[in-house]
C-alpha positions in Angstrom: -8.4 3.3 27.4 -8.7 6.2 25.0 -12.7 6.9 25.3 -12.7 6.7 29.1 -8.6 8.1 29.6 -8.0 5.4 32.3 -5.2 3.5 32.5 -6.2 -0.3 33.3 -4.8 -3.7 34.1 -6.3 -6.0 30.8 -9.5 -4.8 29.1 -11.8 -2.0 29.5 -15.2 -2.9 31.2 -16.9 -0.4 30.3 -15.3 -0.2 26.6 -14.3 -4.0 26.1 -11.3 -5.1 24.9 -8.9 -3.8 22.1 -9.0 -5.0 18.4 -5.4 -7.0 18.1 -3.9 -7.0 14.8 -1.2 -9.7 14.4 1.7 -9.2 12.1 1.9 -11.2 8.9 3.6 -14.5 9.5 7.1 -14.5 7.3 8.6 -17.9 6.4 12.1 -19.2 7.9 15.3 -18.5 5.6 15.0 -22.5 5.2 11.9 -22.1 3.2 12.7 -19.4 1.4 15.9 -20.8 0.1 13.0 -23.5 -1.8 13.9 -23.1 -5.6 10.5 -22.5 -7.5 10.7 -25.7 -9.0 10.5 -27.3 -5.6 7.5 -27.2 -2.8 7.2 -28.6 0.6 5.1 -30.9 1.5 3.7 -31.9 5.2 3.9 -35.7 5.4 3.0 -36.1 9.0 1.7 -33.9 12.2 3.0 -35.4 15.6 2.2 -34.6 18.9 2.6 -30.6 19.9 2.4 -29.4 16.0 5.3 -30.8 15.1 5.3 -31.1 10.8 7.5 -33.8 8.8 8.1 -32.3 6.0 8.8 -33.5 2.7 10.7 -31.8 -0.5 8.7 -32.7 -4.1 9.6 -31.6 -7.6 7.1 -29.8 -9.6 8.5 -30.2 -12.7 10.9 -32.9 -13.9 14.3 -31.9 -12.6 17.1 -33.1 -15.3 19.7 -36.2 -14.0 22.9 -34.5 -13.3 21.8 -31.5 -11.4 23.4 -30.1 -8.5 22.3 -28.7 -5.2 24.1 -26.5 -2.8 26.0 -26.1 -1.0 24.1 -27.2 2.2 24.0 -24.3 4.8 24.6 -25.2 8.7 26.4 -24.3 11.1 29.8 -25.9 12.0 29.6 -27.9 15.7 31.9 -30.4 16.9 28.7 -31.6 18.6 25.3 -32.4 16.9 22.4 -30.4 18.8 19.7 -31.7 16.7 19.4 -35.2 15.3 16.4 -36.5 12.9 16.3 -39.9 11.8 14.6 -39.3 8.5 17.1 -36.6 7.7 20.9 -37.3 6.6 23.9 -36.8 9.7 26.4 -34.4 7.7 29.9 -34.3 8.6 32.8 -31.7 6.5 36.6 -31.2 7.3 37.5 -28.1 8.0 41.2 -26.6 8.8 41.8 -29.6 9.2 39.1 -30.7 11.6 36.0 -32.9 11.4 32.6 -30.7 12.4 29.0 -31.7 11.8 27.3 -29.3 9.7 23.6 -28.9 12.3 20.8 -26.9 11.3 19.1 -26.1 15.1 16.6 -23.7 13.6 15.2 -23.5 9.9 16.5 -19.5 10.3 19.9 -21.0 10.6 20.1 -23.3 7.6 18.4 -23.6 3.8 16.4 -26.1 2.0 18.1 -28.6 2.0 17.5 -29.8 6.1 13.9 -31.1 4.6 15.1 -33.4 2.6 14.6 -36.6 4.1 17.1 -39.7 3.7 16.8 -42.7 1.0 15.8 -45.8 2.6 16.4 -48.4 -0.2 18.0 -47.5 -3.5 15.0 -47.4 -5.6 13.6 -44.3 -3.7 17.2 -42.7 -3.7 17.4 -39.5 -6.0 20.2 -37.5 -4.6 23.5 -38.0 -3.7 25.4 -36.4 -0.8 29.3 -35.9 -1.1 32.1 -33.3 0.1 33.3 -30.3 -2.2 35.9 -27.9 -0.7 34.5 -28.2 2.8 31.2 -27.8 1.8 28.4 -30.5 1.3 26.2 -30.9 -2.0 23.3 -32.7 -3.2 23.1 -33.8 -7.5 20.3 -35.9 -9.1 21.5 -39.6 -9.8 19.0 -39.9 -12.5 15.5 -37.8 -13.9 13.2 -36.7 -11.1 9.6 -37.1 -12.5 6.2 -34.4 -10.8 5.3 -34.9 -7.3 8.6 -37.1 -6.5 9.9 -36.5 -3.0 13.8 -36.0 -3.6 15.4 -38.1 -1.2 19.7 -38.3 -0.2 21.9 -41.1 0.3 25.8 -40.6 1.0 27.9 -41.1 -2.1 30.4 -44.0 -1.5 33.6 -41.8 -0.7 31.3 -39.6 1.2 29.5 -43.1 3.1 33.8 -44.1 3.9 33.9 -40.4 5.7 30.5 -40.9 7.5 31.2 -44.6 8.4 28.1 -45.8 6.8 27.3 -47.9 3.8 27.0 -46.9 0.5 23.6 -47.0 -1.7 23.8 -47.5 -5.3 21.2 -46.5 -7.7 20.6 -50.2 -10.0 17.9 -48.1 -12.3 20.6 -46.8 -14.3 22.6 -48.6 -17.0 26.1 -47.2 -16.2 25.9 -47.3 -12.5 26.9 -50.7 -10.6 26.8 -52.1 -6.7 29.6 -51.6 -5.0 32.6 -54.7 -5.3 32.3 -57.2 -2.4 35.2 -58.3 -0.9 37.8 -60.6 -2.9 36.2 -58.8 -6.1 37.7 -56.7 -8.3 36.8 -52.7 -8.1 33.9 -51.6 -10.0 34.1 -48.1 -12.3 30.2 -47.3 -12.5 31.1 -43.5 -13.6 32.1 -43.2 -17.3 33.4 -39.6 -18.7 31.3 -39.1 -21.3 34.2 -37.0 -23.1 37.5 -39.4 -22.8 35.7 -42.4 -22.0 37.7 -42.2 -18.5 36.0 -44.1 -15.9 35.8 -43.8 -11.8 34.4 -45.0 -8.4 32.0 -42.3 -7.6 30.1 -39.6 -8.8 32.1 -36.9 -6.7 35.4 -38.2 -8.7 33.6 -37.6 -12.2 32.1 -34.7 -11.5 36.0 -32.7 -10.6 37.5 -35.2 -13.3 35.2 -32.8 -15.7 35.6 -29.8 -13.9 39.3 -30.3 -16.0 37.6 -30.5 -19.3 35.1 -27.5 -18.8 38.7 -25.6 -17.8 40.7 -26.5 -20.6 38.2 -25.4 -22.8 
């Protein structure tokens, strides 16, 4: 204690105890990473503090627009698991690792967003790039829309898991069923060229934007 110079275990009786000031909370690189466009949201409060946290638009967010790539750390092993939120999966050097996000200082915005659960509430698409995972808009995300992720279907064949189709939009059909002849729902809108998935159009015009 400075007014009586003793040197105490806890607080000074005679002086009480010391004013504490606490250092200014900073948010997680996760929530930082949260394009102004975007806000979180908390959705739930379990047992022990624990927030389920949603990602919303805040304006509308155009069809077409891509996210990414998603930031975790490579692990043969997968140390955290949420339902709500999408199991991720690269190859690497020729290995398969899950991309895991133990902490929100170890990953980026994208660990929020939760998983589609039917295809009307999908907005996002998940597929592989060059070893890295990204997230695009599969049609116009209005205000105060929670973006939610579903695996594109070449993506859903890697991940061993179904594919979900978006049936709002004109050009974009279910998947074939057995016996049935392949569907093309993705139409180049320069040559007219059509493929299976998004993933395929979108480096099918990767071409066009090079030869140009």
């Amino acid at each position: 204690c400075e007014d009586c110079g003793k040197s105490l275990i806890g607080e000074c009786k005679l002086h009480g105890p010391l004013i504490r000031a606490k250092d200014r909370v900073i948010p997680s690189r996760a929530r930082l990473t949260l394009p102004h466009y975007l806000t979180l949201r908390v959705l739930e409060l379990r047992a022990g503090n624990q927030q389920i946290l949603g990602v919303f638009a805040k304006k509308v967010i155009q069809k077409r627009t891509q996210f990414g790539p998603y930031v975790g750390q490579l692990s043969t092993k997968l140390t955290r698991y949420d339902e709500s939120r999408l199991v991720l999966q690269v190859l690497k050097d020729g290995g398969k690792y899950f991309l895991d996000t133990p902490n929100e200082d170890c990953g980026n915005w994208m660990m929020f967003v939760r998983l589609a659960r039917n295809q009307e509430e999908q907005t996002l698409v998940a597929y592989q790039h060059c070893g890295e995972v990204y997230f695009t808009t599969v049609k116009p995300i209005e205000p105060h829309t929670e973006l939610k992720v579903w695996y594109a279907a070449d993506y859903a064949k890697f991940m061993e898991a179904s594919a979900v189709f978006i049936k709002e939009e004109s050009d974009v059909c279910p998947l074939p069923s057995v016996g049935k002849e392949p569907v093309d729902p993705w139409t180049c809108s320069s040559c007219r060229s059509t493929f299976s998935t998004f993933a395929l159009l979108e480096s099918h015009q990767c071409i066009h934007k090079d030869r140009l």
